[in-house]
VEXLUMLO-37879 format. One line per 5 residues: number of its first residue (from 1); for each residue x, z, y of C-alpha. Coordinates in Angstrom, 2 decimals. Layout:
NUM	X/Z/Y ~ ...;
//
This chain:
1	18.81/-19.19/-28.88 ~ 16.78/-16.28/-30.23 ~ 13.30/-16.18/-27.97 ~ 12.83/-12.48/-25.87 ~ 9.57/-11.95/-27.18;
6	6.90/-10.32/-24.85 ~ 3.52/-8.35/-25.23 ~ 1.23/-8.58/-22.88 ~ -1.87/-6.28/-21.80 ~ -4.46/-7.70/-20.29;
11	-5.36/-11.06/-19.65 ~ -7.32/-11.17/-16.19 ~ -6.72/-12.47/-13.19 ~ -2.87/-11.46/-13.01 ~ -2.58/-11.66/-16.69;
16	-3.91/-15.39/-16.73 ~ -1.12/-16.00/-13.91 ~ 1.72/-14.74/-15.58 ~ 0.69/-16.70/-19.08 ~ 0.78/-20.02/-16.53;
21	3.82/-19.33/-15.01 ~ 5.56/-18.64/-18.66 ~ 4.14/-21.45/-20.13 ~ 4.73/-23.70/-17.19 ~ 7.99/-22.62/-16.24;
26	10.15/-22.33/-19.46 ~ 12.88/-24.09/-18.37 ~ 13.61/-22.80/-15.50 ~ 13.37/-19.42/-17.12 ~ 16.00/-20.36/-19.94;
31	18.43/-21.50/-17.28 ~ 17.88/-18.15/-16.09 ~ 18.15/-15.60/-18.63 ~ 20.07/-17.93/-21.31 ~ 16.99/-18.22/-23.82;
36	13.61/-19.07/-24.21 ~ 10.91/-16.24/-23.16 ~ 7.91/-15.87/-25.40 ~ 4.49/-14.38/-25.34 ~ 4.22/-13.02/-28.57;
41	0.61/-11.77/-28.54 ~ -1.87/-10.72/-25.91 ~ -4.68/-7.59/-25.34 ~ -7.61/-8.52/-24.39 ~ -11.70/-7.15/-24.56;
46	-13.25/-10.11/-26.26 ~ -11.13/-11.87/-28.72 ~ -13.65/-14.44/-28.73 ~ -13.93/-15.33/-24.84 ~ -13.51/-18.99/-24.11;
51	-11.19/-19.06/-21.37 ~ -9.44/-21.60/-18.93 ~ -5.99/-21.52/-19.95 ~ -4.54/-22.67/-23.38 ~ -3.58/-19.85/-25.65;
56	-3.20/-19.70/-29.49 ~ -6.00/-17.29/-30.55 ~ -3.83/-16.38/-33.09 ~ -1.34/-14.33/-30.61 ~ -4.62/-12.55/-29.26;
61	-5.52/-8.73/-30.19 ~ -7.89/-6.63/-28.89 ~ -5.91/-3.53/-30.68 ~ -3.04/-2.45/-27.89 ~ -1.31/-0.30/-30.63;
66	-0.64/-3.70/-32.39 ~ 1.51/-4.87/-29.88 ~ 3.17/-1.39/-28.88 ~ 4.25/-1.04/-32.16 ~ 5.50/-4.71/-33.19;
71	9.13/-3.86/-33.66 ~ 9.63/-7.92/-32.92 ~ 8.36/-7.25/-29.28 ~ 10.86/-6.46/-26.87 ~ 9.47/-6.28/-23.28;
76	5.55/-4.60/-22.65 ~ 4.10/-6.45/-19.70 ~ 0.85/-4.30/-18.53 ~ -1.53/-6.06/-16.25 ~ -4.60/-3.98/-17.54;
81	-5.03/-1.22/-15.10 ~ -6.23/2.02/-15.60 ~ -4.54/5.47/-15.72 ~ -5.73/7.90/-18.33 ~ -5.88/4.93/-20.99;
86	-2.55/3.32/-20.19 ~ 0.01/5.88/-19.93 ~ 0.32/6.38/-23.95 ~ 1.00/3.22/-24.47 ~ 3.51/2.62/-21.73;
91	5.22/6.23/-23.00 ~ 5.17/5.29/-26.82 ~ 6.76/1.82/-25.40 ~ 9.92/3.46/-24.03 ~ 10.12/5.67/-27.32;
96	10.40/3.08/-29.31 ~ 13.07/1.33/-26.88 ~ 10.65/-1.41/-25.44 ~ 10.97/-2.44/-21.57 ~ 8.42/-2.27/-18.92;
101	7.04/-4.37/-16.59 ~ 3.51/-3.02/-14.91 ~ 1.48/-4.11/-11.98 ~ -0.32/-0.92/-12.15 ~ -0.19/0.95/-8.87;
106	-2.43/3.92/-9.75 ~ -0.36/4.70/-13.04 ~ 2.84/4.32/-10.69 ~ 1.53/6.74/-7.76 ~ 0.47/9.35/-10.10;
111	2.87/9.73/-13.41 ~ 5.85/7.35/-11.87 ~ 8.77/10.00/-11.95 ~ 7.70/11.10/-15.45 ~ 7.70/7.42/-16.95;
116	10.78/6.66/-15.14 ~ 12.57/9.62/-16.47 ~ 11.52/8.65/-19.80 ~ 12.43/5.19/-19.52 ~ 15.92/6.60/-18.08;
121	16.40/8.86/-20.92 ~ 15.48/6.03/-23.71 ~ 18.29/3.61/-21.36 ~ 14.54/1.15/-20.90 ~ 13.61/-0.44/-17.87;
126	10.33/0.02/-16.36 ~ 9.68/-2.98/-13.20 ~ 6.77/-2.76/-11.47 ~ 7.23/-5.05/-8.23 ~ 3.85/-6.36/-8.23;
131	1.81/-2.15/-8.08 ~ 2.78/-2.86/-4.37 ~ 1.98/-5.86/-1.85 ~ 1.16/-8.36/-4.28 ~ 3.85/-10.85/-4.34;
136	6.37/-9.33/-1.63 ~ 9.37/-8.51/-3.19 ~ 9.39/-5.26/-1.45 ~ 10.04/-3.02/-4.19 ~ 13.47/-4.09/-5.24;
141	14.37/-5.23/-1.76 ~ 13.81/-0.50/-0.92 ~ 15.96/0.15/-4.17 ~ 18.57/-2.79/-3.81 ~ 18.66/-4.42/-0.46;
146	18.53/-1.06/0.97 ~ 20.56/1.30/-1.16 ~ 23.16/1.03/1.23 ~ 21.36/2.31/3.97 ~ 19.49/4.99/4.81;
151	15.64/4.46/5.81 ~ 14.01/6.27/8.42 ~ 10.26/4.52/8.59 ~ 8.24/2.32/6.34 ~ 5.10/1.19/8.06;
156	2.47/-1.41/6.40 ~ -0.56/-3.29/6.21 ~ -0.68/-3.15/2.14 ~ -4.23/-3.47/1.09 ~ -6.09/-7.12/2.04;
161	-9.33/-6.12/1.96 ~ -9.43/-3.84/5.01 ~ -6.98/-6.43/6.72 ~ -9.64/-9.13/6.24 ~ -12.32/-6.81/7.18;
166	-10.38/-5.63/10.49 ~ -9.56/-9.08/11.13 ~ -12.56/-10.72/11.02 ~ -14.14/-7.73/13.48 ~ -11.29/-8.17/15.97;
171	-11.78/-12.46/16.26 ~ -15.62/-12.47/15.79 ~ -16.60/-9.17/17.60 ~ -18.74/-8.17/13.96 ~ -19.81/-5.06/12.67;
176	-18.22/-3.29/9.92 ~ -20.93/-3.46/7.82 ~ -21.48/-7.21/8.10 ~ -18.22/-8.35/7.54 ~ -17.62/-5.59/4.43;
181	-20.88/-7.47/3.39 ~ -19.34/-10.64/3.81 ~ -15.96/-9.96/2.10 ~ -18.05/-9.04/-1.18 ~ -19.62/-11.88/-1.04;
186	-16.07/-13.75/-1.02 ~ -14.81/-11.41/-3.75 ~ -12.40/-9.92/-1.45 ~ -14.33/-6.74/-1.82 ~ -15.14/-5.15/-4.61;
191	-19.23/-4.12/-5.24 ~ -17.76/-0.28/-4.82 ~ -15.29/-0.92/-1.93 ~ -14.91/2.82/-1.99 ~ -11.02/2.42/-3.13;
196	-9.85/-0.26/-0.06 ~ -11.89/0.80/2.87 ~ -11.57/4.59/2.55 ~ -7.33/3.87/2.28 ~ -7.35/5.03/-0.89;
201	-5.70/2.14/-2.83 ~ -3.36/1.88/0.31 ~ -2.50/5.73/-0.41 ~ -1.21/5.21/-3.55 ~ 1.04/2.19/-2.70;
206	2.38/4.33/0.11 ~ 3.01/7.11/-2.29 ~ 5.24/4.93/-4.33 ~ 6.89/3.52/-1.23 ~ 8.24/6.68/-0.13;
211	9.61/7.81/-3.32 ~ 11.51/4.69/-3.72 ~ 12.46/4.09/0.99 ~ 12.95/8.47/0.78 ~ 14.50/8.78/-3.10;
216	12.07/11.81/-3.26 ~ 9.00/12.17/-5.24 ~ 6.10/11.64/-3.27 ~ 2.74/12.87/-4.38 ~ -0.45/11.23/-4.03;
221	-2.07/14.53/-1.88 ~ 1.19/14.04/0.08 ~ -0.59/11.32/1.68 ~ -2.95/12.07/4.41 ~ -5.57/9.72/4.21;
226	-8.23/7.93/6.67 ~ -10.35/5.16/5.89 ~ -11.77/2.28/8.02 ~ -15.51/3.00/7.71 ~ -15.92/4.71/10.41;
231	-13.97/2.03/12.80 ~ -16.30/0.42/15.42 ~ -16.55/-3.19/17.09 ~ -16.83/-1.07/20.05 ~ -13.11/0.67/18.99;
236	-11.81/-2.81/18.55 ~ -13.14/-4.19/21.70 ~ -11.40/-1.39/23.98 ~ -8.27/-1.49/21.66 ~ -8.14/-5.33/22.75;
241	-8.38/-4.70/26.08 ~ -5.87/-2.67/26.38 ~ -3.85/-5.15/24.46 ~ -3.75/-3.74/20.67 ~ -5.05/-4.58/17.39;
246	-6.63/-1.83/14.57 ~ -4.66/-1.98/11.77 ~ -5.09/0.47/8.64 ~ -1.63/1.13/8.29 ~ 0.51/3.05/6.58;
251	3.36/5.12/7.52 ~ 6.26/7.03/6.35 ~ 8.49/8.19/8.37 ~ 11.46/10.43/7.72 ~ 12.97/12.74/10.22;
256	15.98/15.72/9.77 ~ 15.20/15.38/5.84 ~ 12.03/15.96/6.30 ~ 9.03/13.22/5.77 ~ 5.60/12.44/6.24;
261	3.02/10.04/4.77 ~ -0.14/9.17/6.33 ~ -2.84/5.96/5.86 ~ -4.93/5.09/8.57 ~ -6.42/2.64/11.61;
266	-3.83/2.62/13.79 ~ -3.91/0.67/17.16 ~ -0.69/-1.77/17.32 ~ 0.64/-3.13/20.29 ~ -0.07/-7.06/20.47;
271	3.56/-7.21/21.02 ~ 4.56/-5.78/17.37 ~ 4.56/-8.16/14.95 ~ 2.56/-6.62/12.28 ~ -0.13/-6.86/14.71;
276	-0.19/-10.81/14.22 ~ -0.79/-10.16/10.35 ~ -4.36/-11.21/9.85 ~ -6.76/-11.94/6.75 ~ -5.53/-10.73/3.44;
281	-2.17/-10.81/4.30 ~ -0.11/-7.89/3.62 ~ 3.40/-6.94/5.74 ~ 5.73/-3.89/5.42 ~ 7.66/-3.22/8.39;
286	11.20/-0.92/7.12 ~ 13.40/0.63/9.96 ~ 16.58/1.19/8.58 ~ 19.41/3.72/9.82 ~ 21.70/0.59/9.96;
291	20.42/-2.37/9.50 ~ 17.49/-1.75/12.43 ~ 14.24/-3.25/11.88 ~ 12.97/-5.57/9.14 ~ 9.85/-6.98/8.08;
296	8.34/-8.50/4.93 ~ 5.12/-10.72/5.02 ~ 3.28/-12.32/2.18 ~ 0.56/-12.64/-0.06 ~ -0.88/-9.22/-1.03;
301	-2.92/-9.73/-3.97 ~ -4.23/-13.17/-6.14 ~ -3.24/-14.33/-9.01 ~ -0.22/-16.45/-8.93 ~ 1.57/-14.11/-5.94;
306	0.91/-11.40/-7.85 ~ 1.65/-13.03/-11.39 ~ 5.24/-14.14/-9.55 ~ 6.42/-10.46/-8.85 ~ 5.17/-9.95/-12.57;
311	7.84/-12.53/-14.03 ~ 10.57/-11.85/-11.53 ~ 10.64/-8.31/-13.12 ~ 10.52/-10.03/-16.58 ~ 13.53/-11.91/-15.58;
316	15.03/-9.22/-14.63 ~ 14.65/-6.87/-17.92 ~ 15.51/-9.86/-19.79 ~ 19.35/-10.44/-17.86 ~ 19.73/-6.16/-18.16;
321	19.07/-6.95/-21.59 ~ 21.17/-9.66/-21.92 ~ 23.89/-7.80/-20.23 ~ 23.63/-4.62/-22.01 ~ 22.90/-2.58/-19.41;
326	18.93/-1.96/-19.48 ~ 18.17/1.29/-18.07 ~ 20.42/1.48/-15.82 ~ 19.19/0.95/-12.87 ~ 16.15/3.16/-12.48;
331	15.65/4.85/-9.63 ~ 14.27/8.31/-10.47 ~ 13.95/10.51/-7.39 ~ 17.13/12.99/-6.18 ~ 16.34/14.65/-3.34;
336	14.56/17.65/-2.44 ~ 10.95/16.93/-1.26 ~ 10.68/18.38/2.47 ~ 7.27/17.68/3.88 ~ 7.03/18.04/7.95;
341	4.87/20.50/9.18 ~ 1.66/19.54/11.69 ~ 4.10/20.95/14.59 ~ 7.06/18.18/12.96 ~ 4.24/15.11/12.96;
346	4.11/13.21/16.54 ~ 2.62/10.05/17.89 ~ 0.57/8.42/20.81 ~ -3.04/8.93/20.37 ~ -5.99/7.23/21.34;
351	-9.15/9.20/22.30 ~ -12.47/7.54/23.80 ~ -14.79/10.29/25.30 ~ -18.11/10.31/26.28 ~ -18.68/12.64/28.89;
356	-21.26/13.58/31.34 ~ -20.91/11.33/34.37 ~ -20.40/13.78/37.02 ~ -17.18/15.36/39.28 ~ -14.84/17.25/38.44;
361	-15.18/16.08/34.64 ~ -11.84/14.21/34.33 ~ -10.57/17.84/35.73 ~ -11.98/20.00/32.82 ~ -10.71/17.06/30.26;
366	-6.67/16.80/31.34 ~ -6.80/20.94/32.11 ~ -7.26/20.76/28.32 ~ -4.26/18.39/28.01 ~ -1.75/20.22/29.69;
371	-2.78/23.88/28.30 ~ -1.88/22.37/24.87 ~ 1.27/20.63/26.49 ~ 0.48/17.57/25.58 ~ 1.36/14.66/27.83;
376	-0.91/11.87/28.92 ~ 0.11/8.02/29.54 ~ -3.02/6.13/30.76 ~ -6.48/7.66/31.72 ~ -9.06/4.89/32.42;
381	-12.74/5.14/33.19 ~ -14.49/2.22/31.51 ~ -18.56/0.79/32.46 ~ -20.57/0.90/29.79 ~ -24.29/-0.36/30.68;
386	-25.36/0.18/26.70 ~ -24.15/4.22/27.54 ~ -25.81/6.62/30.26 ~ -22.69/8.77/29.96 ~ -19.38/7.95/30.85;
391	-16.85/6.76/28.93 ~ -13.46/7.81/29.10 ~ -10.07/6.33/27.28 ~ -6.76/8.51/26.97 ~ -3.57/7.78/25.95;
396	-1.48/10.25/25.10 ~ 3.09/10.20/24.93 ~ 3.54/11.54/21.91 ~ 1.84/14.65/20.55 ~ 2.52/16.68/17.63;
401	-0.59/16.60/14.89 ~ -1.03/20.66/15.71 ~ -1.67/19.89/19.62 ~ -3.60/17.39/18.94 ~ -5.93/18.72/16.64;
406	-5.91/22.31/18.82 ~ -7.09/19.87/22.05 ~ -9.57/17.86/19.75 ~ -10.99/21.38/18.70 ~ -11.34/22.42/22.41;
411	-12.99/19.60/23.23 ~ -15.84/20.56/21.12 ~ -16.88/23.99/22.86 ~ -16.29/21.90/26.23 ~ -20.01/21.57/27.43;
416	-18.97/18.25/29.82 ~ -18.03/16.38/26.88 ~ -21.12/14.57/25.19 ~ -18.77/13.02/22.21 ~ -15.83/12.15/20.93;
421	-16.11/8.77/19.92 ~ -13.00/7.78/18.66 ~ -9.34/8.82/17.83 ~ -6.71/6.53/17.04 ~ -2.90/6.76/16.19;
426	-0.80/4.47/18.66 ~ 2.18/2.72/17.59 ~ 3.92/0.01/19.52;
//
């Protein structure tokens, strides 16, 4: 049986994982695909590195153009990351009628519907499973387990770092800044956490999650985007009490053909069950038109989760191949993109106030409410011996974004309110 041979870019963390799993899994693979699969030869920096893993140095290259243009290489797995440097090879790859398998979210989120179109119009496949949630198969569950239905909401905790970080503050009562301190130390975090705790890694995976759950292309300033820096112990504490978690989250949710896609701390009800997801866990929660709701939980990042999505996309390019039918299953995006408006965009909200602690301030503070029409579900008036002011909690019914932002503007030219602590989407 003639061996698929493979090319592979990059041999970090993921890369090392999916040279293990080849290696340590042939068998199983050939009962899979009918024939052996074989790493051909390998990019990497330092041709000279001693590394922990077994590898002939004679498949290793630290010239990418090498491999891309091999004509014995058939499949181009790309674990290397980066954008501006990795998109010509991945393009010259489909020319010349190679497949693709990437884990590269950022390449994915911003050129995606022109490297799919390319790969379409070469007949190539391009997988890239493991750009999103690490090793939950959630990619090809949106374009297979779901192409029968219609989805109307895909909401998710997709980047570990801030779900460790959150986590940690919500069991231990810590500050953000010790526990981001903490999670670099562990080498959750990365030295600039910049990326994960400002949403922005969580952005693009939403980005691609939307083109694939909406079959629209979804841009990465499409996303509205709100970090966790600026969350509180304080925020967590009263979010407890009143019996949710903070979650960064994200959310896309579509609605009369038109969508929107947001990142950001979200309070969950204790009673949802991607409030239960904790450490560096990941979870994507899809509502579907008829199949209702679903949820899919797993590792998020690490080598061998990650290096499994990696191969399961091999496996798959190498059965298209073997089948004659590579290429034809690539989802490029059909419908019209129809973005909701800030009037469309509603949702409970969350707003802690500190006010001056005297009557007829509650008064002032729903007047403001109801001028805007929006509709109020809980008003409490919390103690607070750390604060001489008061501190008041809201919860809103749901509001549309405009309100919302129209009654937080009010709130600044109204003289009884000291602050506005803290405003927080409520789902659950």
């Amino acid at each position: 049986m003639k061996p698929v041979k493979v090319g592979l870019l990059g041999l970090g963390t993921v890369g090392t994982g999916v040279v293990r799993i080849v290696q340590g899994h042939q068998e199983d693979l050939r009962s899979q695909v009918g024939s052996p699969i074989q790493i051909e030869k390998i990019l990497v920096k330092d041709a000279n590195k001693v590394r922990n893993i077994p590898i002939d140095p004679g498949k290793l290259t630290e010239d990418a153009w090498e491999i891309i243009r091999d004509p014995e290489i058939d499949v181009i797995v790309e674990v290397m990351g980066g954008v501006d440097s990795t998109k010509p090879y991945i393009l010259e790859a489909l020319e010349r009628g190679k497949h693709v398998v990437t884990a590269n979210k950022d390449l994915m989120a911003l050129h995606g519907p022109e490297i799919l179109a390319k790969a379409q119009q070469h007949q190539c496949d391009v997988m890239y499973e493991a750009s999103v949630a690490g090793g939950i198969p959630i990619i090809r569950t949106l374009i297979e387990g779901f192409s029968s239905d219609r989805i109307l909401k895909i909401m998710g905790i997709v980047n570990g770092t801030t779900n460790y970080i959150l986590t940690k503050m919500s069991q231990e009562g810590a500050s953000y800044e010790d526990v981001l301190k903490e999670a670099q130390q562990l080498g959750y975090a990365e030295a600039d956490p910049t990326s994960d705790v400002e949403g922005l890694d969580a952005a693009r995976k939403m980005a691609i999650l939307a083109t694939l759950g909406f079959r629209t292309e979804v841009a990465l300033e499409d996303v509205d985007v709100r970090g966790i820096s600026g969350v509180s112990k304080e925020d967590i504490m009263y979010a407890k009490r009143l019996g949710y978690e903070v979650k960064l989250l994200g959310i896309a949710e579509r609605q009369d053909e038109h969508i929107s896609i947001s990142v950001q701390p979200t309070m969950v009800k204790f009673s949802h069950p991607i409030a239960s997801v904790n450490g560096v866990f990941n979870a994507v929660y899809v509502h579907g038109e008829a199949v209702g709701e679903t949820m899919f939980y797993g590792a998020g990042a690490g080598e061998l989760p990650t290096a499994t999505s990696v191969v399961a996309d091999l496996v798959a390019v190498v059965k298209n191949l073997k089948l004659g039918v590579n290429g034809q299953k690539t989802m490029v995006p059909y419908n019209e993109k129809k973005l909701k408006s800030d009037e469309q965009i509603a949702c409970k909200n969350f707003i802690l106030l500190h006010v001056e602690d005297k009557a007829g301030v509650l008064a002032q503070i729903t007047q403001v409410f109801a001028e805007y029409e929006v509709s109020l579900a809980s008003v409490l008036q919390q103690p607070n011996a750390d604060n001489p002011d008061a501190e008041i909690i809201i919860i809103t019914h749901d509001a549309s974004k405009a309100s919302m932002d129209k009654v937080l503007k009010h709130f600044e030219r109204l003289g009884v309110i000291r602050k506005v602590k803290s405003v927080y989407r409520v789902e659950g």
